[in-house]
N, C-alpha and C positions, 0 to 999 in steps of 0.2 A: 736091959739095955735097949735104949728105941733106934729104929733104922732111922741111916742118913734120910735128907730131906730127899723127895724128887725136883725135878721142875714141876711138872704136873703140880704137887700136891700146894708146894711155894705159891704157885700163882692163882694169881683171885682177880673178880673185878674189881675189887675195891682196892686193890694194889693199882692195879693199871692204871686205874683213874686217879691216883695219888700219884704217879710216877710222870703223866702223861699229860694233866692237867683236863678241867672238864670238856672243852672246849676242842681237843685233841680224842678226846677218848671219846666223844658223838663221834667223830668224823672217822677214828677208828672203827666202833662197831657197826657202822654203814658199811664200811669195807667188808667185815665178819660176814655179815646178813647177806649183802650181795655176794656171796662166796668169792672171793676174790683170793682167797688162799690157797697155797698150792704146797700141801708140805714135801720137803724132798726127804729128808732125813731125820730121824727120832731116836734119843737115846734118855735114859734116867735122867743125864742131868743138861743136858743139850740140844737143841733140833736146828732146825735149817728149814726157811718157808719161801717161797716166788711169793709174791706179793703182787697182783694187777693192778698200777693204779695210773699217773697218767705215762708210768713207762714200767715194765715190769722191776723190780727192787726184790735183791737179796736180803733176806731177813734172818740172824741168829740170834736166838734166846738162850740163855747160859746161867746153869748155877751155879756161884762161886761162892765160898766161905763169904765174901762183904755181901750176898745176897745176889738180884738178879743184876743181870747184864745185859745189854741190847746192844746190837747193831744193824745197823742197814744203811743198803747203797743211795740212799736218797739222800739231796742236799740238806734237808729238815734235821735228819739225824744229828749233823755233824753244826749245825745250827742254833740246834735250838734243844739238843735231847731229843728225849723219847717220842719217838712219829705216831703216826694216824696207824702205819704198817706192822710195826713193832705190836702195838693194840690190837691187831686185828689178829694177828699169828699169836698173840697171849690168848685173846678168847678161842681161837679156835684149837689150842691146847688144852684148856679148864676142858672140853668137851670132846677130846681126841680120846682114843684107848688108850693104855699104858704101853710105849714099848715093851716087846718081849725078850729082846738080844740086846748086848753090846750096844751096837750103832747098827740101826735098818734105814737102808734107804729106801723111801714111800714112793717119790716119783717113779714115773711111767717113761717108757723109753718113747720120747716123741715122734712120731712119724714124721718125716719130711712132708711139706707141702709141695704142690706140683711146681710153684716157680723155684723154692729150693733144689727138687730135680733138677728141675731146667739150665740152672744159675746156681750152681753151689757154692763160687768162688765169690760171686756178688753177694750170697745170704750171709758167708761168713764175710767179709768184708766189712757188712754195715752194724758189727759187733760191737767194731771198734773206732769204725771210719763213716764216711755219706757218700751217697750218692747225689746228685744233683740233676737232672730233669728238665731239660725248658731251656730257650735260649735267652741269656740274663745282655741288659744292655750295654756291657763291654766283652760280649762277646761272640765269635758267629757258632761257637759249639752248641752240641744239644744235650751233650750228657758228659758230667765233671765227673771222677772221682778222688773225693779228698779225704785226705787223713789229719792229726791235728798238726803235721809239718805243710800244711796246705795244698795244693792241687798235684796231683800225682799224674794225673792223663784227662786229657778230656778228645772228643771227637763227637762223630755221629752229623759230620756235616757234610756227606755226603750217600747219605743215606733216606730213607723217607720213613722206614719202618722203627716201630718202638721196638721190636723184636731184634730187629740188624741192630738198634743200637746197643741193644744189652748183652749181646752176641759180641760186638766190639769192643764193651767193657768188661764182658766176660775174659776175654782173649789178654787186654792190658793187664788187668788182675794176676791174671796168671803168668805173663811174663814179667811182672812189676815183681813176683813174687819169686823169680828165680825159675820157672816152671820152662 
């Protein structure tokens, strides 16, 4: 009796490139090559990749009975099929170890950067929301905070420093937030 498939073992370049078209599957292993993959999670028949590309993209590859399965957060995926990303997190599995457990997660516990210290409420903020920067010409503010129900606060007009400003957006954030 021969063992189920892995993902691992299912995937090929020559799958990818029949999946993803030729033209897509260049522009994927650029990705590969530039190491732009980030795996978080690996199982037998499943994993989970960050994807660097012009914004980072969730990427999962999945074996199911119909075969393989892709997704990812980029608009391409949901466009057009399988992406450049999708391609790049397949090659970087043909070349990956085998999971050993269940489900491992690969990723690394990331360190905060120094403006995340500084601004935690603003790092997570621009998760989901912007920040805006500059005085735009219908307005005398210098720094907007918007979400996609549009402008939540804005200020910093009376202030001179980028630091006071992000200190006063820091503050809105936090009271915006119930805080």
């Amino acid at each position: 009796m021969s063992s189920p498939k892995t993902l691992q073992s299912y995937l090929s370049a020559r799958l990818l490139r029949e999946l993803a078209g030729p033209k897509v599957y260049m522009r994927g292993s650029e990705y590969y090559e530039q190491n732009c993959v980030d795996l978080l999670e690996h199982s037998a028949l499943d994993a989970v990749a960050e994807v660097e590309g012009s914004h980072p993209y969730r990427v999962e590859l999945k074996l199911t009975p119909k075969g393989l399965e892709a997704d990812c957060t980029c608009p391409a995926m949901s466009d057009y099929g399988f992406c450049k990303h999708a391609v790049a997190f397949g090659l970087l599995l043909i070349d990956a170890p085998q999971p050993s457990g269940k489900k491992k997660s690969m990723g690394k516990k990331q360190e905060p950067d120094s403006f995340s210290q500084k601004y935690p409420n603003i790092a997570d903020w621009v998760q989901d929301g912007w920040i805006e920067i500059g005085r735009g010409e219908y307005t005398t503010s210098k720094i907007r905070v918007l979400d996609e129900g549009g402008l939540v606060w804005e200020g910093g007009t009376r202030t001179q420093s980028i630091d006071a400003m992000l200190e006063e957006a820091e503050q809105a954030i936090i009271k915006w937030n119930g805080g």
